[in-house]
Kinemage of the C-alpha trace (Angstrom):
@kinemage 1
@onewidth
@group {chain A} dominant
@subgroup {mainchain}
@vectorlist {calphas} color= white
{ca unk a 1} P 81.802 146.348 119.366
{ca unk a 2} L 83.913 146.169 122.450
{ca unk a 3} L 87.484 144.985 123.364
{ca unk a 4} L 86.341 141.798 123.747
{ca unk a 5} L 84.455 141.363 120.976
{ca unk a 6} L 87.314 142.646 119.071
{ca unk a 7} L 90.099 140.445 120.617
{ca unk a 8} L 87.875 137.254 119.283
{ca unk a 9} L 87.893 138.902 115.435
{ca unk a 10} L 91.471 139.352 115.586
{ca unk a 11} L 92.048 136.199 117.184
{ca unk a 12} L 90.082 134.424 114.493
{ca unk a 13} L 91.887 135.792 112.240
{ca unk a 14} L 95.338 135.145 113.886
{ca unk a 15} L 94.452 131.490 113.207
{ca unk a 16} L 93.347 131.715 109.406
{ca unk a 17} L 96.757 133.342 108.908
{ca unk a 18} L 98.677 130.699 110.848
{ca unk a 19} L 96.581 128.030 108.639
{ca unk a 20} L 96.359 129.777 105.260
{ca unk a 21} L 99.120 132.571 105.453
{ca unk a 22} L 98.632 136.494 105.831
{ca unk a 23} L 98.542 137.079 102.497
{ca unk a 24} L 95.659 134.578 101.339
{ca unk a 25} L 92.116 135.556 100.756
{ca unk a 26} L 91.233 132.789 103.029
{ca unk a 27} L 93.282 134.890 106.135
{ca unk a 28} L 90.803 137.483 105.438
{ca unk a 29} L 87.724 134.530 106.410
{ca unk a 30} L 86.924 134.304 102.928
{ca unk a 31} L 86.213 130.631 102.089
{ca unk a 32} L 88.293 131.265 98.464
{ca unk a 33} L 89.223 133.745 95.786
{ca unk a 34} L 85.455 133.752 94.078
{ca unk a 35} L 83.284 134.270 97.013
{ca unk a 36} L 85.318 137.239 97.701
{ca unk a 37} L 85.175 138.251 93.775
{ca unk a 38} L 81.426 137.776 94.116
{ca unk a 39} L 80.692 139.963 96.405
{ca unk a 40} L 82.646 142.766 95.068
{ca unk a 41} L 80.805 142.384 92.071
{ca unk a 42} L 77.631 143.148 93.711
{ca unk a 43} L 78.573 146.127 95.352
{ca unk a 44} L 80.509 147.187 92.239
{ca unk a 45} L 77.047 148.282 90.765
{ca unk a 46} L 75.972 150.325 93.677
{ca unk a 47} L 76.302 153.776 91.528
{ca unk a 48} L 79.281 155.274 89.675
{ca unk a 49} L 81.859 155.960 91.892
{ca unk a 50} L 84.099 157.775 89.355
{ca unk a 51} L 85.190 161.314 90.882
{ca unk a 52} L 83.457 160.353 93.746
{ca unk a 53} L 84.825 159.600 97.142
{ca unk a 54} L 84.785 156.192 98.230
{ca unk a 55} L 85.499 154.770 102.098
{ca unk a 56} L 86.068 151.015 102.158
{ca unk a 57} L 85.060 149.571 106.157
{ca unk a 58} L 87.198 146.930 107.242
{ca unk a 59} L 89.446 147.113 103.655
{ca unk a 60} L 91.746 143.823 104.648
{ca unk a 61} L 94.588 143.776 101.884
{ca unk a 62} L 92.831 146.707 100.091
{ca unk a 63} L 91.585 144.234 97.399
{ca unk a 64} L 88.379 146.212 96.736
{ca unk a 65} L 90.366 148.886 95.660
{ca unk a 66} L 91.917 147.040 92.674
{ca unk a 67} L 88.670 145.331 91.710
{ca unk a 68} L 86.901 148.958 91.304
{ca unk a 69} L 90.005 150.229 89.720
{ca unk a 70} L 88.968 149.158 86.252
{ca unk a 71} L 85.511 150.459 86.312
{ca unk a 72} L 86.070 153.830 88.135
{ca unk a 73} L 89.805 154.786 88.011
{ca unk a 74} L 88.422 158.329 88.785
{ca unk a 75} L 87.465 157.416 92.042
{ca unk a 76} L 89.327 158.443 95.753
{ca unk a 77} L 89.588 155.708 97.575
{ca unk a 78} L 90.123 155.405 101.496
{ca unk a 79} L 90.775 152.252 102.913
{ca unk a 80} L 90.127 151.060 106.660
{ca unk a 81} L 91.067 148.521 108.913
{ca unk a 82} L 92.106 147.618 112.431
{ca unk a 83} L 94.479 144.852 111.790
{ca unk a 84} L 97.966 146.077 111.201
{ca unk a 85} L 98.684 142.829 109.132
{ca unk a 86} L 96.104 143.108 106.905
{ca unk a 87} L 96.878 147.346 105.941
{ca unk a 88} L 100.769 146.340 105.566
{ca unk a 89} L 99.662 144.512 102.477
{ca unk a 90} L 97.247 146.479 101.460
{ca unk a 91} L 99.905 149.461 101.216
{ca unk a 92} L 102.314 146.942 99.363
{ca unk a 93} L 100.074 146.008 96.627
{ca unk a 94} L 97.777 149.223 96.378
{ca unk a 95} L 99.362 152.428 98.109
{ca unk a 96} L 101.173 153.555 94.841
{ca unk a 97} L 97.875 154.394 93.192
{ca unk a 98} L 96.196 157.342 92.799
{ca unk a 99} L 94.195 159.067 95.274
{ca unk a 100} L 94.487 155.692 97.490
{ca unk a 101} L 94.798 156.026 100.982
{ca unk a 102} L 94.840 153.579 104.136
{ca unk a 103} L 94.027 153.948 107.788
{ca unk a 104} L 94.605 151.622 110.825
{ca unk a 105} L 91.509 152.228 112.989
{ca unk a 106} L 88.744 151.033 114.613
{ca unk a 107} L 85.832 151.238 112.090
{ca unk a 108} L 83.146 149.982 114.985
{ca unk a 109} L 83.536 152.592 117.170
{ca unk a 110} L 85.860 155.658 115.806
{ca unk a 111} L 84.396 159.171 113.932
{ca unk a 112} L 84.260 158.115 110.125
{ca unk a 113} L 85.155 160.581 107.629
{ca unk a 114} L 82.226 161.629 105.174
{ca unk a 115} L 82.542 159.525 102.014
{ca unk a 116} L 80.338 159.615 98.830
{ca unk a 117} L 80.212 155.813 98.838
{ca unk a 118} L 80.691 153.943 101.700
{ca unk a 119} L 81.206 150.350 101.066
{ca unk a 120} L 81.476 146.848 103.616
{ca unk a 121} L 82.546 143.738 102.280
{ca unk a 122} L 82.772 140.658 104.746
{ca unk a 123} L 83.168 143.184 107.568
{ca unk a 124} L 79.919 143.353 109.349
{ca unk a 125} L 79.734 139.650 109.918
{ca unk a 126} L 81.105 139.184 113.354
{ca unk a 127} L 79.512 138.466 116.944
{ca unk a 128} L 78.642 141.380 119.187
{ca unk a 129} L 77.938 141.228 122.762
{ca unk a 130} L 75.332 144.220 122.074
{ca unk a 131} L 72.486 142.912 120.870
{ca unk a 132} L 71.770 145.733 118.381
{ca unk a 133} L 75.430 145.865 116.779
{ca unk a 134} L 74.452 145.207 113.567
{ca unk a 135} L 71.678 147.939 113.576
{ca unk a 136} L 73.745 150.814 115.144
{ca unk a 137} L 76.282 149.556 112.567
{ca unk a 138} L 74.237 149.755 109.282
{ca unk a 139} L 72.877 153.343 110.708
{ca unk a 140} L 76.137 154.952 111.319
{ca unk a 141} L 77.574 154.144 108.157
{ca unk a 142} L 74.295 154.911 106.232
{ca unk a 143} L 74.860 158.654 108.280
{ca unk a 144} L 78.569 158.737 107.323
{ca unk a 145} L 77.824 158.899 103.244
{ca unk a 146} L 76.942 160.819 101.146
{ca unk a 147} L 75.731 159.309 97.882
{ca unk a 148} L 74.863 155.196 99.136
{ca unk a 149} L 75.941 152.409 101.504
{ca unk a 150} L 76.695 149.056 100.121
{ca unk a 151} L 77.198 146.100 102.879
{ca unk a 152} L 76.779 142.176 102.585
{ca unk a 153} L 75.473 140.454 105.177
{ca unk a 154} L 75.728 136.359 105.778
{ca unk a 155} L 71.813 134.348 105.804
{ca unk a 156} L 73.717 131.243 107.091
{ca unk a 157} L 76.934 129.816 108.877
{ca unk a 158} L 78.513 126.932 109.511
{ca unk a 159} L 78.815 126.791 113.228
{ca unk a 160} L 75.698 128.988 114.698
{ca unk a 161} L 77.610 130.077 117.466
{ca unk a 162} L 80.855 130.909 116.134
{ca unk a 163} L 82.668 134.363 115.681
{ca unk a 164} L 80.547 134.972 112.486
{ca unk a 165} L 77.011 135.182 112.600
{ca unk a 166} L 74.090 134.944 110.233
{ca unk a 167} L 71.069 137.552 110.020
{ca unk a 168} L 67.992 137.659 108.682
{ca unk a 169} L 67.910 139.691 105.287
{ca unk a 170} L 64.191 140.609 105.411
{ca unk a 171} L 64.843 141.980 108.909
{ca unk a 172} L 67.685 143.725 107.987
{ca unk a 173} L 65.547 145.162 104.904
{ca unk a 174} L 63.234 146.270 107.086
{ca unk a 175} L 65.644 148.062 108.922
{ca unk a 176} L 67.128 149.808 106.293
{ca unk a 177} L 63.985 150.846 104.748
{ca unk a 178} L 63.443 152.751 108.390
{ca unk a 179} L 66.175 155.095 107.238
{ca unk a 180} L 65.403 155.599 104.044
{ca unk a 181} L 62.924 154.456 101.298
{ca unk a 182} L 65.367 153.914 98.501
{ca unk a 183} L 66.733 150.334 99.367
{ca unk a 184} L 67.696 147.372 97.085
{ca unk a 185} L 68.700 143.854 98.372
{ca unk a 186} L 69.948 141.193 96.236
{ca unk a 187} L 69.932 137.421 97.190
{ca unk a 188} L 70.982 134.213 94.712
{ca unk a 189} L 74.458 135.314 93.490
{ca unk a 190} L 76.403 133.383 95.925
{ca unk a 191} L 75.224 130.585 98.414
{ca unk a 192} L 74.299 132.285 101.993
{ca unk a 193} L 74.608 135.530 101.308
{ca unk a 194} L 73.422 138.693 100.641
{ca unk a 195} L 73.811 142.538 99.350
{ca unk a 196} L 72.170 145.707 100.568
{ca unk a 197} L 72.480 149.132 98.625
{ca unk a 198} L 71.498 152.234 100.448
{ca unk a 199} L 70.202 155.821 98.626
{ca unk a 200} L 70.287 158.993 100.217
């Protein structure tokens, strides 16, 4: 993703905080509290993350981190994002607890840490001037862990050409399944949507 690209995600977002506030889930481009809930849920069940390390691309307000909480409270959680606004409340609301740690960065283009889990939520959904963004994408973080990648993907927008972008899921599948055989996708849990988990 380059400068540009990233100017228009942080511009979009720039305008769902001025309409919805920087604290809202819909600031983050959620459409509302459940579709963001609904998602998590689905990559909640990727594998047990308890005393496992676990690297959350594009973390917004860090609400991941609370969600897994009550499942794994074992786990060591890393959070990363590259808008400022976003990590200042995720350190607010999240930072006191254990092993919990945020980054500002460029997740698209900077050297990842190795993580056991690596999970994206909401954060792989934006245009790219490269034509193969989403592929270099999945295979870099699929590299970067350890254990599994989790990532949702959108099957449909609103406005085809807009800043978020729709892909294919049994393209993406097929994809995935080029670097490496264990693969699960689910579909049907939320309209538009839909979950990949990786295996090592």
């Amino acid at each position: 993703m380059n400068i540009i690209d990233s100017i228009r995600v942080q511009r979009f977002h720039q305008s769902r905080i001025a309409d919805f506030g920087e604290e809202s889930t819909q600031a983050l481009g959620w459409k509302n509290f459940h579709s963001q809930q609904a998602r998590f849920e689905m990559l909640e069940g990727i594998g047990d993350m308890n005393n496992c390390s676990v690297l959350d691309i594009g973390c917004g307000h860090g609400d991941l981190r609370a969600y897994l909480d009550d499942k794994y409270p074992k786990m060591r959680y890393m959070g990363i994002d590259n808008m400022e606004v976003f990590l200042d409340i995720a350190i607010a609301r999240y930072a006191h607890l254990p092993d919990t740690v945020f980054f500002l960065g460029d997740c698209y283009n900077a050297e990842l840490p190795r993580m056991d889990y690596v999970l994206a939520s909401g954060s792989l959904i934006y245009h790219s001037s490269h034509p193969d963004f989403i592929y270099n994408i999945i295979t870099k973080l699929f590299i970067t862990c350890r254990i599994a990648f989790g990532f949702n993907l959108l099957s449909r927008v609103e406005v085809p050409d807009g800043i978020l972008v729709a892909h294919n899921p049994q393209v993406i599948l097929e994809h995935c399944r080029t670097l490496t055989s264990n693969v699960v996708m689910h579909e049907g849990y939320i309209d538009d949507d839909f979950t990949i988990w990786m295996y090592k």
